[in-house]
KEKE-3310 file (N, C-alpha, C; in steps of 0.2 Angstrom, whole numbers, plus 5000, padded with zeros to 4 digits):
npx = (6706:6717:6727:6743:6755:6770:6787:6790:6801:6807:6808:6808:6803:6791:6790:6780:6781:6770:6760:6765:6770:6776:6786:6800:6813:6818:6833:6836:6845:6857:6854:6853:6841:6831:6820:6803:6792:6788:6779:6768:6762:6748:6745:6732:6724:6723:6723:6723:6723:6737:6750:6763:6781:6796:6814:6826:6839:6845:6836:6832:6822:6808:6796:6780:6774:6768:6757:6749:6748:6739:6743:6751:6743:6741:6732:6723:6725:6726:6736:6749:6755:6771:6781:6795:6808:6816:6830:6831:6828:6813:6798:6784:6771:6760:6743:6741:6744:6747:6738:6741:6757:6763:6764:6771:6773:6784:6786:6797:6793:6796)
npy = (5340:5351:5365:5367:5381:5381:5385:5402:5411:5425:5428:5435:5448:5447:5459:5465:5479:5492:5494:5482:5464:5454:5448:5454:5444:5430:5421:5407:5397:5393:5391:5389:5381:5379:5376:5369:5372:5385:5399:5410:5424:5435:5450:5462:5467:5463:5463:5453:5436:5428:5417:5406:5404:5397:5395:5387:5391:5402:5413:5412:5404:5402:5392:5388:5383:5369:5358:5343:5343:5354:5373:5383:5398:5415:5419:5434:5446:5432:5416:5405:5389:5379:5367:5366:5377:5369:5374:5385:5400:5412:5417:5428:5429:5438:5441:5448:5467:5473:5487:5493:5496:5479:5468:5454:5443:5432:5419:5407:5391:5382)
npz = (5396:5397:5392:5392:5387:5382:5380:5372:5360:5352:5335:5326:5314:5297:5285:5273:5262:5260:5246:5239:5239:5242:5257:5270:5273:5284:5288:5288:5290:5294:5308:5323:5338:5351:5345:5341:5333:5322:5325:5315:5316:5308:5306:5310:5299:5284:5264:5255:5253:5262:5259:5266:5263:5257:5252:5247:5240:5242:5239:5227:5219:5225:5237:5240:5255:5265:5268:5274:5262:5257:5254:5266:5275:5283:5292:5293:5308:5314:5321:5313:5315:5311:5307:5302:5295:5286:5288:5279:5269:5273:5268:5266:5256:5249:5240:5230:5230:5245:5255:5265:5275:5282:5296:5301:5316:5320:5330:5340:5346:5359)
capx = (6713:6720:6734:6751:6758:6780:6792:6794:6807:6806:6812:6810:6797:6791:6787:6776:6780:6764:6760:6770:6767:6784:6789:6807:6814:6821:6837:6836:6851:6861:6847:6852:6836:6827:6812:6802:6788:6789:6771:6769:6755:6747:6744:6724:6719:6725:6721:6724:6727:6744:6754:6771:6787:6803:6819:6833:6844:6848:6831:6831:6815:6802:6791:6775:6776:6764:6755:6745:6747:6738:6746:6750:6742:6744:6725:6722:6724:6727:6741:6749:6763:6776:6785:6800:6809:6821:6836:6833:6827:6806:6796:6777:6769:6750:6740:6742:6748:6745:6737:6746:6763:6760:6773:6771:6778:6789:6790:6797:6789:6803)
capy = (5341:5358:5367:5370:5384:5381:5395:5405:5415:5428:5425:5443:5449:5449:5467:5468:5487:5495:5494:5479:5459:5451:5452:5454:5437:5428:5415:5402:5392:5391:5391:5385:5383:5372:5377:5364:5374:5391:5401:5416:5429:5439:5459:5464:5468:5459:5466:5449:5430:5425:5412:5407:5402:5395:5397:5383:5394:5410:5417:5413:5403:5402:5386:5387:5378:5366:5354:5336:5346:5360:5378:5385:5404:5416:5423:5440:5441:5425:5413:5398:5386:5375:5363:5369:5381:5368:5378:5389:5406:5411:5423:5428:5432:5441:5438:5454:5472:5476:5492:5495:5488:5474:5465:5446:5439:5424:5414:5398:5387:5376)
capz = (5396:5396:5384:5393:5383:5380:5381:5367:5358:5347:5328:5322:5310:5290:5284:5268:5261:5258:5237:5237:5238:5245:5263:5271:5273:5291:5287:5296:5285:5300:5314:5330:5340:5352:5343:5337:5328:5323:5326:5310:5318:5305:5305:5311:5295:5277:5259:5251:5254:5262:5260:5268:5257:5258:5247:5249:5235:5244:5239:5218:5219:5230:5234:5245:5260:5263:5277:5271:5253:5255:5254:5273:5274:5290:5294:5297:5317:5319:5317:5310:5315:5306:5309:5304:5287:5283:5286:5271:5268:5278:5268:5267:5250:5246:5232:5229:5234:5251:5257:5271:5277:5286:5299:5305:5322:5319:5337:5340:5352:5363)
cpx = (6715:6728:6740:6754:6765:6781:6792:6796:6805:6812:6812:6803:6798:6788:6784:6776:6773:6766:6763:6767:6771:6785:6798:6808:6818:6824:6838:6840:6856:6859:6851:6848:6834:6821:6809:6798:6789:6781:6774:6761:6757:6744:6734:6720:6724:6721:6718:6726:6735:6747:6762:6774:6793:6808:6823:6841:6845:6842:6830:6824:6813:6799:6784:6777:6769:6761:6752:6743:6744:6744:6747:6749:6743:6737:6726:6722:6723:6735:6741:6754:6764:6779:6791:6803:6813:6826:6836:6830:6816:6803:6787:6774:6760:6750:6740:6746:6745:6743:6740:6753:6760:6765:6768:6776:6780:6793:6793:6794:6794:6800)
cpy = (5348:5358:5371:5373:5383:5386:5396:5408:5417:5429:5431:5443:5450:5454:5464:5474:5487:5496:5488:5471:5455:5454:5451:5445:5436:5422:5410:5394:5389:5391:5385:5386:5376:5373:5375:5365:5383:5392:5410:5419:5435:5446:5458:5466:5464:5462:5460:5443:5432:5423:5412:5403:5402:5394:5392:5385:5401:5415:5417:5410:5400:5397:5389:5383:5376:5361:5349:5341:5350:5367:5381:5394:5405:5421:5429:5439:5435:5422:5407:5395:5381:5372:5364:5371:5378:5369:5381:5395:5409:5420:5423:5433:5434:5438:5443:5460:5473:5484:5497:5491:5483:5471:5459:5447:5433:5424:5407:5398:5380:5370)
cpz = (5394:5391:5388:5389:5385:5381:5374:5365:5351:5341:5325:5317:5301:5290:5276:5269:5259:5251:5236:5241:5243:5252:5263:5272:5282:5287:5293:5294:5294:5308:5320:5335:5344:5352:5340:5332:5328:5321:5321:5314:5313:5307:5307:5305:5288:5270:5255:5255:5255:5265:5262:5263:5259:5253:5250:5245:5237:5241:5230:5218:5226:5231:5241:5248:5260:5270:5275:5263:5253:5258:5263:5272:5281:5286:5298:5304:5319:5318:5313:5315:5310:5309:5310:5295:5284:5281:5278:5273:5272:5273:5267:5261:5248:5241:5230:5232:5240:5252:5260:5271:5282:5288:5304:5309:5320:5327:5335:5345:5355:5367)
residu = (UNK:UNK:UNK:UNK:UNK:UNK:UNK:UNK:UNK:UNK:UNK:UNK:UNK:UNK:UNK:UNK:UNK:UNK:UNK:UNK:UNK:UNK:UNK:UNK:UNK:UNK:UNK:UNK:UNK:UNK:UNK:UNK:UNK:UNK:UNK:UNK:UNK:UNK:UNK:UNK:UNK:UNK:UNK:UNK:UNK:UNK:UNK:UNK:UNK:UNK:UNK:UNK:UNK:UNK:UNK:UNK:UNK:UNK:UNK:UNK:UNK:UNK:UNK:UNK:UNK:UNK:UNK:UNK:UNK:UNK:UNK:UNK:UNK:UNK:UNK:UNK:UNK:UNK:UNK:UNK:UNK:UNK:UNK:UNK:UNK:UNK:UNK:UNK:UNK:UNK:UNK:UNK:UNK:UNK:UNK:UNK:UNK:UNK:UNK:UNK:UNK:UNK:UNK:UNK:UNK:UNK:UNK:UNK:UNK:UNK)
# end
């Protein structure tokens, strides 16, 4: 059985500044989408571990996101998907500083 690829739509991207741990965030509070997973594609090289995060507070605290309980990361050149960010806030945090900047793809998949 073969892998029919969906359409997908472009969500805009996370930047991690260079020297710095934190990416920019994508709101998806009021997300109207018939996108039922959204796919995070990581940068070709990574300094450090990292994980994606989600805010339900306009960005005060932060939680890991998660999948049968463990942590959800976004591998060097590779990706991830999710199922979905809970109408809240989408961001992607290191385990440390970054060397470079670094910018993830955020599709959805319809």
């Amino acid at each position: 059985m073969s892998y029919t690829p969906h359409n997908t739509v472009d969500l805009g991207t996370l930047v991690i500044p260079i020297n710095d741990d934190n990416s920019s965030t994508l709101d998806f509070r009021g997300w109207r989408s018939a996108a039922k997973k959204i796919i995070i594609s990581g940068p070709g090289t990574l300094t450090n571990a990292v994980k994606v995060q989600v805010s339900h507070d306009a960005g005060v605290t932060w939680k890991d996101k998660q999948s049968a309980g463990e942590d959800i990361s976004v591998p060097a050149d590779g990706s991830v998907s999710i199922a979905s960010v809970d109408r809240g806030l989408l961001r992607v945090l290191s385990a440390g500083n970054e060397a470079a900047e670094r910018t993830f793809i955020v599709q959805g998949e319809e």
